[in-house]
C-alpha positions in Angstrom: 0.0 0.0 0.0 1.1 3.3 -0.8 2.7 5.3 2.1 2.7 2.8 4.4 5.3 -0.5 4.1 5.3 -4.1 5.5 7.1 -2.9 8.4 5.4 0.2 9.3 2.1 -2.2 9.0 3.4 -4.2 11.3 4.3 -1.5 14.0 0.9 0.2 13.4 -0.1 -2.9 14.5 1.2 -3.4 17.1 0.9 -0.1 18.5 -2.6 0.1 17.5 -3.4 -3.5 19.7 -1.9 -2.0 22.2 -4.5 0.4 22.4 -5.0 3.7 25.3 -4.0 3.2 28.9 -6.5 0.4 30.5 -10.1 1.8 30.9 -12.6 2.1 34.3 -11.7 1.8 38.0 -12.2 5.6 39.1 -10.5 7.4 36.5 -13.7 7.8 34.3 -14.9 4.3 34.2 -17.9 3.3 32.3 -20.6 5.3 31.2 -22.9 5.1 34.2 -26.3 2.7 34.1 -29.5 3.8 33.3 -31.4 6.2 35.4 -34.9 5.5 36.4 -37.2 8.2 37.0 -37.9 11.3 34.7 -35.0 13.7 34.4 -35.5 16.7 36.3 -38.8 15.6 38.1 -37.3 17.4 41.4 -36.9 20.9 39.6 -39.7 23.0 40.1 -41.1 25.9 37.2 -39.4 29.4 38.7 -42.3 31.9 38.4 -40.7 35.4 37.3 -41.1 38.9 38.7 -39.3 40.6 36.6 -39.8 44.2 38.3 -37.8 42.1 41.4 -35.1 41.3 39.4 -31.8 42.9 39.0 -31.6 44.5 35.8 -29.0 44.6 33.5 -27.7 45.6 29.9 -27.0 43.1 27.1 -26.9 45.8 23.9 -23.3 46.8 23.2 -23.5 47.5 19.6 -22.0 50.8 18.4 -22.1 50.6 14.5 -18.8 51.0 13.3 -19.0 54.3 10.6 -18.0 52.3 7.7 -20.9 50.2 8.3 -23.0 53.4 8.8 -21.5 54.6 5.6 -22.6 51.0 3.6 -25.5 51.9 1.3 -29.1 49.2 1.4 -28.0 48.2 -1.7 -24.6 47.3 -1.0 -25.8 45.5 2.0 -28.4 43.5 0.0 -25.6 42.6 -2.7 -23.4 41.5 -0.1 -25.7 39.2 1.2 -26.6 37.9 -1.9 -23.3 36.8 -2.8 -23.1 34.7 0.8 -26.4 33.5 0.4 -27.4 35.1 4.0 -30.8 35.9 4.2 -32.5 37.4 7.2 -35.8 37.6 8.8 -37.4 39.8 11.8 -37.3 43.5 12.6 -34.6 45.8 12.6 -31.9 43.3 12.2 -28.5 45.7 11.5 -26.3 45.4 8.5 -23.9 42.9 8.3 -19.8 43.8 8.8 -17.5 42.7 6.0 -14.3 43.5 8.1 -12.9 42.2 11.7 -12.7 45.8 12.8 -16.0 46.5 11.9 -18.0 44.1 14.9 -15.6 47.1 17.1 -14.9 44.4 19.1 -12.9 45.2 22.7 -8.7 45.1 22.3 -8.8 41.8 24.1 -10.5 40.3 21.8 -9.4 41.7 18.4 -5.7 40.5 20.0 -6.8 37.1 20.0 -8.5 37.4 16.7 -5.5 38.8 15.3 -3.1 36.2 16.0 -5.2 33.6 13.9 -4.5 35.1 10.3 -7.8 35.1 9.1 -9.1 37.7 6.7 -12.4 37.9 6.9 -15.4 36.6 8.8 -17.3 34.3 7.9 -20.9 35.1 6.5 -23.1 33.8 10.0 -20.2 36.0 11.7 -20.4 38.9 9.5 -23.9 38.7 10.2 -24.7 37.6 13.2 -21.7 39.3 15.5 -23.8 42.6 14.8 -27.3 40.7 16.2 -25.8 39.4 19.2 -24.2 42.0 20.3 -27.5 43.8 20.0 -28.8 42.1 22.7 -31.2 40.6 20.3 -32.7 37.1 20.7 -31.8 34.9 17.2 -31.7 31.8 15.4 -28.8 30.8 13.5 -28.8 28.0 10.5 -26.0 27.6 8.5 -23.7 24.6 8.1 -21.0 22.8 10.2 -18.1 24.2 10.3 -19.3 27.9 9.1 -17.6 29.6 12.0 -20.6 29.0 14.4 -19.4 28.6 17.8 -17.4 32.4 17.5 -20.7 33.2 16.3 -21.8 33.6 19.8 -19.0 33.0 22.1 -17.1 36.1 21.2 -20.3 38.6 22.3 -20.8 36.2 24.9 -17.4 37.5 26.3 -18.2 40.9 25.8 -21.8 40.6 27.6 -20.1 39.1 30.5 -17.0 41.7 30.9 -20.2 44.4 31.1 -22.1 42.4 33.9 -21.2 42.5 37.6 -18.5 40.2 38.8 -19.9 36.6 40.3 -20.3 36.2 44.0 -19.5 32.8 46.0 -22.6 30.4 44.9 -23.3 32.2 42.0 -23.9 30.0 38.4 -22.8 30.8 34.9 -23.5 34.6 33.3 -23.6 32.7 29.8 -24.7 29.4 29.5 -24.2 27.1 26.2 -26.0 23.8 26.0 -24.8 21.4 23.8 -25.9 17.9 22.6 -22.7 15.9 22.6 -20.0 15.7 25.2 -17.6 16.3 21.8 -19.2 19.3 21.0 -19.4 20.8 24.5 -15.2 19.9 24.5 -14.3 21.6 21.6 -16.5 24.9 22.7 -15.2 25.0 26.1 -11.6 25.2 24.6 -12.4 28.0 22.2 -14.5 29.8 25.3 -11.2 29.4 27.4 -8.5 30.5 24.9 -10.8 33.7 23.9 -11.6 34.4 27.4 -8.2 34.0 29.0 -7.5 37.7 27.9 -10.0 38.7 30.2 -9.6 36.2 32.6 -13.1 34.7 32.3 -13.6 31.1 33.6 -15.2 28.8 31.7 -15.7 25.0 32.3 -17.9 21.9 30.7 -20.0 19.6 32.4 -20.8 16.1 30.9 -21.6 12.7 31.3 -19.7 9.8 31.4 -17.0 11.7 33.0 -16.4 12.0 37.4 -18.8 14.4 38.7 -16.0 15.9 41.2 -13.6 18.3 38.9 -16.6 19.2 37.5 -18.5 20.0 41.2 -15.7 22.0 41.6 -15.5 24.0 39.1 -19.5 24.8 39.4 -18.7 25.9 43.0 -15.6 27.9 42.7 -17.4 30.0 39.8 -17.7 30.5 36.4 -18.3 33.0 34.0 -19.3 30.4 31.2 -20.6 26.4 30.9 -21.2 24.4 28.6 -22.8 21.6 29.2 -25.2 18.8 28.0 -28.5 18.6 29.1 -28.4 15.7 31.5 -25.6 15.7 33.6 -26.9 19.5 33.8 -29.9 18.9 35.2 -28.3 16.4 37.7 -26.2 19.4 39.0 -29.4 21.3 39.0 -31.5 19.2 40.8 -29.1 18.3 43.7 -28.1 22.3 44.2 -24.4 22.3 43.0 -25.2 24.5 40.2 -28.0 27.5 39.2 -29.1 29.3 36.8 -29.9 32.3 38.8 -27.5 34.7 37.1 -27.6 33.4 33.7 -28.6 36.5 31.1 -26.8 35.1 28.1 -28.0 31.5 26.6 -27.4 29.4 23.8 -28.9 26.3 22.2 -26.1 24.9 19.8 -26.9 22.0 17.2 -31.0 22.5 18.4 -31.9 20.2 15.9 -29.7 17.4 17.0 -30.8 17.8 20.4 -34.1 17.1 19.9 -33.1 14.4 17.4 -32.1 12.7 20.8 -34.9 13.2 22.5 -33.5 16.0 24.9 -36.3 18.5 24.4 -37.8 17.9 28.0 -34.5 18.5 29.6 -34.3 21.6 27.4 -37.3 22.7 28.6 -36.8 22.1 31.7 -34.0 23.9 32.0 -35.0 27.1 30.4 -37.5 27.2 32.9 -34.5 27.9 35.9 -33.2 30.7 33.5 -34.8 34.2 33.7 -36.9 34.5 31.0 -36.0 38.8 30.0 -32.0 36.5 29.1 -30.8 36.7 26.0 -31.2 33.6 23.5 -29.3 32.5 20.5 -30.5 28.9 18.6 -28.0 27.5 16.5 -29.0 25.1 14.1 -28.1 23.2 10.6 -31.6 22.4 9.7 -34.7 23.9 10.2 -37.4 21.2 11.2 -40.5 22.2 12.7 -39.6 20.8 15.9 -36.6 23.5 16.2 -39.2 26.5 14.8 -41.7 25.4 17.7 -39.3 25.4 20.5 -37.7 29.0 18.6 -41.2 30.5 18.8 -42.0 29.3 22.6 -38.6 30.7 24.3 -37.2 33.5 21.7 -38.8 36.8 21.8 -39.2 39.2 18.7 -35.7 37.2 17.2 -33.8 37.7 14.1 -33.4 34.7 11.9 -30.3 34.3 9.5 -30.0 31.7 7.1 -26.8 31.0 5.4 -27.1 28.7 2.3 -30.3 27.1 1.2 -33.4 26.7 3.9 -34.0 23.3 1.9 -31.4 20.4 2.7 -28.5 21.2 1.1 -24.5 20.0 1.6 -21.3 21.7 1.4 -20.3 22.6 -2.1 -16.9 21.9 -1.1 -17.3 18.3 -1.0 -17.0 16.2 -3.8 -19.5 13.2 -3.4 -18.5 10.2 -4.9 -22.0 7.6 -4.8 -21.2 3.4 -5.5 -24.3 2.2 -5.8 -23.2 -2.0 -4.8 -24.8 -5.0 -3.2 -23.6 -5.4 0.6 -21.7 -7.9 0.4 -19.0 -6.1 -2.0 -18.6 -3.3 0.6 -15.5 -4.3 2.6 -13.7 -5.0 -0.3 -14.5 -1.7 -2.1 -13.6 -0.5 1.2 -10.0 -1.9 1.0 -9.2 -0.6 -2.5 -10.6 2.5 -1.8 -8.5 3.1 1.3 -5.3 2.2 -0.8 -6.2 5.1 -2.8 -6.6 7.6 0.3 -3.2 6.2 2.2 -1.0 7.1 -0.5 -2.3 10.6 -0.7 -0.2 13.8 1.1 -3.4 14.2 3.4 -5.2 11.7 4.2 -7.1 12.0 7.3 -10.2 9.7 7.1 -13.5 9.2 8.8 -15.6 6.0 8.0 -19.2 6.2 9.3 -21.1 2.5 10.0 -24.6 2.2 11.5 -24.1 0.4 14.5 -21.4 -0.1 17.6 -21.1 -3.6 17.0 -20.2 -2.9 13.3 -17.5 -0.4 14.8 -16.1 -2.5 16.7 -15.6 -5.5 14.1 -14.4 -3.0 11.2 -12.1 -1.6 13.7 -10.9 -5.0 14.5 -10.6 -6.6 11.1 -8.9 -3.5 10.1 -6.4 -3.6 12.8 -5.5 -6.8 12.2 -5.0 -6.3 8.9 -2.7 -3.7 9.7 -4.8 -0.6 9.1 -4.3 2.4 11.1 -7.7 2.3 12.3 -9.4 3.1 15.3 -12.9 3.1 16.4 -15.6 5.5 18.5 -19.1 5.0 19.7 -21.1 5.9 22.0 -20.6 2.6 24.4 -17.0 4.2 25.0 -15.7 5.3 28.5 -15.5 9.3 28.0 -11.4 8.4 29.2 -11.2 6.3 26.1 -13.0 8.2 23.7 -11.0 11.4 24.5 -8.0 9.2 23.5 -9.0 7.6 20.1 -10.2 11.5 19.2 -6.9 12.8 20.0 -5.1 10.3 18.5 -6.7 10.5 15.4 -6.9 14.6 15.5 -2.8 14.8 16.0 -2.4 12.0 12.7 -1.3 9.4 15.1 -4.1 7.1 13.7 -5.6 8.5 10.3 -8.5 6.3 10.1 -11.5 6.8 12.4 -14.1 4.2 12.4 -17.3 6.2 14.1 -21.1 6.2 14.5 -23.3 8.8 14.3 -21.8 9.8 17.5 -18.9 11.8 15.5 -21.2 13.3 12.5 -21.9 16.3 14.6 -19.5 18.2 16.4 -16.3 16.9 16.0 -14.4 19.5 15.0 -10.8 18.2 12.8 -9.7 21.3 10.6 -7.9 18.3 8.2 -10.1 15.7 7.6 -9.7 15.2 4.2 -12.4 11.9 3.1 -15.5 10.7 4.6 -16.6 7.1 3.8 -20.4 6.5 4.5 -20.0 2.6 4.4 -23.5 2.1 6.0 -26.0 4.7 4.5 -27.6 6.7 7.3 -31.5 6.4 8.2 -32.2 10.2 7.1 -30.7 13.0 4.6 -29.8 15.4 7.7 -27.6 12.7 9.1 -25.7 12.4 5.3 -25.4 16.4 5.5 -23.6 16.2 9.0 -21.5 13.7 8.6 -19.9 14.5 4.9 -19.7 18.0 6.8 -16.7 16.8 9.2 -14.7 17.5 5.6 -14.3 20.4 4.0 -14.4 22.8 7.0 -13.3 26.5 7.1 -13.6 27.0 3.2 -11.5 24.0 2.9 -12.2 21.6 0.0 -12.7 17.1 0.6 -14.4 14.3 -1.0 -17.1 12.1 0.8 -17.7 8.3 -0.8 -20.7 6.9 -0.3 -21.9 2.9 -0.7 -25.6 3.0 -1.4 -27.2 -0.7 -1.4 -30.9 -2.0 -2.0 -31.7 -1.4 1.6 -31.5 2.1 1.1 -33.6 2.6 -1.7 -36.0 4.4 0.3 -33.3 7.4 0.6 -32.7 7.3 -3.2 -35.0 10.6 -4.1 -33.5 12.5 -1.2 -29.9 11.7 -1.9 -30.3 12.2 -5.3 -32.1 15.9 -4.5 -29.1 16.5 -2.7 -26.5 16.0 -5.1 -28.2 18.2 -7.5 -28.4 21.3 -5.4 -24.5 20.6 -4.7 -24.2 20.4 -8.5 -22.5 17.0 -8.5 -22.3 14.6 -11.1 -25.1 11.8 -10.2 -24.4 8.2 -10.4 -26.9 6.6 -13.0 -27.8 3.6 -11.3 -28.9 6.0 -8.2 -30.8 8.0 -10.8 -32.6 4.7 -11.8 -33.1 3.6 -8.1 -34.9 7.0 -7.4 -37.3 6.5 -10.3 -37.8 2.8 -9.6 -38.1 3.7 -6.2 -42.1 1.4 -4.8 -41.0 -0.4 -8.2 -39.1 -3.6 -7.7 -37.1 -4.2 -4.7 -34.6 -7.0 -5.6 -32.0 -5.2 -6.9 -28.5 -6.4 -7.9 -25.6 -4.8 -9.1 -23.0 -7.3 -10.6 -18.9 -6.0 -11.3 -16.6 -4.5 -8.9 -16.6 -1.3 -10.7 -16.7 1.8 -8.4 -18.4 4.7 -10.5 -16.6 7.7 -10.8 -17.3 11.5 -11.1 
């Protein structure tokens, strides 16, 4: 194989058997049992009286003169060419220049170290919303420059509030659905807010409840959290909500994709309701507009891209349409390919954890540099395999849906759907771990019988993305309620 010889197979397997430091005991340990009982049943409904509560001020927008200067028309052109549209009242003009969201020194400093030259179009747009003080929903794609989105007027709304007192929760808090996700913000929250010297922590499952006591109780400016092991906090009195005037719901959709809309709720009923909300979101499902119109007040909405489903344009998708049974040797050849390329960073997505697991092993005995995630990982482990295959030590990660959302890896370069997802959002999501920042990758998809049902949507898809369409997909779409005992003879992969 390209790239990698006899004798580095050999020490990738060895190393690879050899696997992370030994997993359980009290360092992490398992993820905990089931709980019985309803999640939050102990927390009660907080009834507001807003004329008792402490005031305070969450608009800190001073349009920068240049932006005063922009004519309607400019404004509407820009947004046309980054596809942002925007609904609500008085929603302010987008910036086109760092200096323009007049950001404080501490932050521009940070900004400026990271080379960038200009924000990103939900930045452009949306740094001017939040730092109005104004409630919004967000929906653009993964790795659009989001999570600065709201952190870094989350950092400016807590520098203008009064400093925490002993017992005293989070000024800003960010709920999350995925202990990966909640990670990877809390690292951005504490490099950004270091300047300023804002605390930050992130509270999860799966992980010891101690550090992260601690933290709660010594006081910080900023959580992130997901909502369970929140509410466990909440419900036992480590944690409250009390001072929280700055919220966010990031990936909403997937949230209530797994079924946490009554912890949501729940615990937007502890948080004062006059706060300030941003929804973040890739789609835009009913579910996400109903729970937008029952806790958002009088918000701005901003759309980057296509409200329909639509992927990347970055990504090159590549659809074999193939029988099951030819997949792990498509598989093989196809990884060949990818190892003996400069960058070659690799995600392969399969349905199930036991299917991980196998691949992962098959693949490490065959001298692969594989490893595998899912969600029946200790925290410890999966923490490892991530950074692992984040630093290149292992450039093949075998994942469920666990990693098509929020894990964020600047150079992945492939993504290989071996099993076909059950829906067209969870396609979107996990081709998106390519491709990120304006970057470019290529996703390879195996499509079988089973998933004819997909067909039409995958095939709609492709078209908005303005790829090249594999025939027999084209036919399976059309055929789709036809005849179901389809067969595709050769070894053959179809090529854009």
């Amino acid at each position: 194989m390209p790239g990698y010889s006899d004798r580095d197979r050999g020490r990738d397997r060895g190393s690879y058997n050899s696997g992370p430091p030994r997993f359980g005991g009290s360092r992490g340990g398992p993820p905990p049992g089931k709980k019985f009982g309803n999640p939050g049943e102990r927390l009660r409904k907080k009834h507001w009286n807003l004329d008792e509560l402490q005031k305070f001020e969450k608009n800190f927008y001073q349009e920068h003169p240049e932006v005063s200067r922009r004519s309607i028309q400019d404004v509407e052109h820009y947004r046309r060419t980054k596809e942002i549209t925007v609904k609500g009242r008085d929603c302010p003009k987008p910036i086109v220049k760092f200096h323009e969201a007049n950001f404080p020194n501490y932050v521009m400093d940070v900004i400026g170290k990271q080379n960038w030259t200009d924000p990103t179009p939900i930045q452009a747009q949306g740094w001017p919303v939040a730092l109005s003080g104004k409630d919004m929903v967000g929906i653009a794609q993964t790795g659009s420059g989001k999570t600065l989105s709201y952190l870094l007027p989350a950092i400016v709304h807590i520098n203008h509030q009064p400093f925490l007192e002993r017992g005293e929760g989070p000024i800003c808090l960010v709920l999350a659905p995925t202990r990966e996700l909640a990670q990877q913000v809390q690292q951005v929250a504490a490099e950004y807010g270091k300047a300023s010297r804002l605390k930050s922590t992130c509270i999860y499952g799966g992980a010891p409840k101690g550090p992260q006591i601690r933290d709660l109780e010594r006081g910080v400016e900023i959580c992130i959290a997901t909502p369970g092991r929140l509410i466990d906090f909440l419900e036992v009195g480590k944690t409250n909500l009390r001072r929280c005037t700055y919220l966010v719901l990031d990936e909403a959709d997937r949230m209530l994709d797994m079924g946490f809309e009554p912890q949501i709720r729940k615990i937007l009923d502890q948080i004062r309701p006059d706060r300030q909300t941003l929804m973040w979101s890739a789609t835009w499902p009913k579910e996400v507009r109903q729970l937008a119109e029952d806790f958002l007040k009088d918000y701005v909405q901003i759309n980057v891209g296509a409200l329909q489903l639509s992927a990347n344009h970055n990504i090159l998708q590549i659809v074999d349409v193939c029988n099951d049974g030819e997949k792990e040797d498509k598989l093989m050849r196809l990884l060949e390919e990818i190892m003996s390329e400069k960058e070659n960073k690799t995600i392969i997505f399969v349905e199930t954890k036991r299917r991980c697991d196998d691949l992962t092993r098959s693949m490490r005995r065959d001298g692969w540099p594989a490893m595998g995630i899912h969600g029946d990982k200790s925290q410890q482990e999966r923490d490892w395999v991530l950074n692992e295959f984040k630093y290149g030590k292992a450039p093949i990660l075998i994942a469920t849906d666990v990693a098509s959302r929020g894990l964020d890896v600047e150079d992945i370069k492939f993504v290989i759907n071996y099993d076909y997802p059950n829906n067209s959002e969870d396609y979107i999501h996990r081709i998106g771990r390519t491709a990120r920042s304006q970057k470019t990758g290529t996703a390879y998809t195996f499509f079988t019988p089973n998933n004819m049902k997909q067909a039409h949507d995958l095939v709609s898809v492709l078209r908005e993305a303005n790829q090249a369409i594999n025939p027999k997909l084209i036919q399976m779409a059309e055929d789709r309620g036809g005849k179901s005992n389809w067969s595709f003879q050769g070894r053959s992969r179809w090529r854009v």
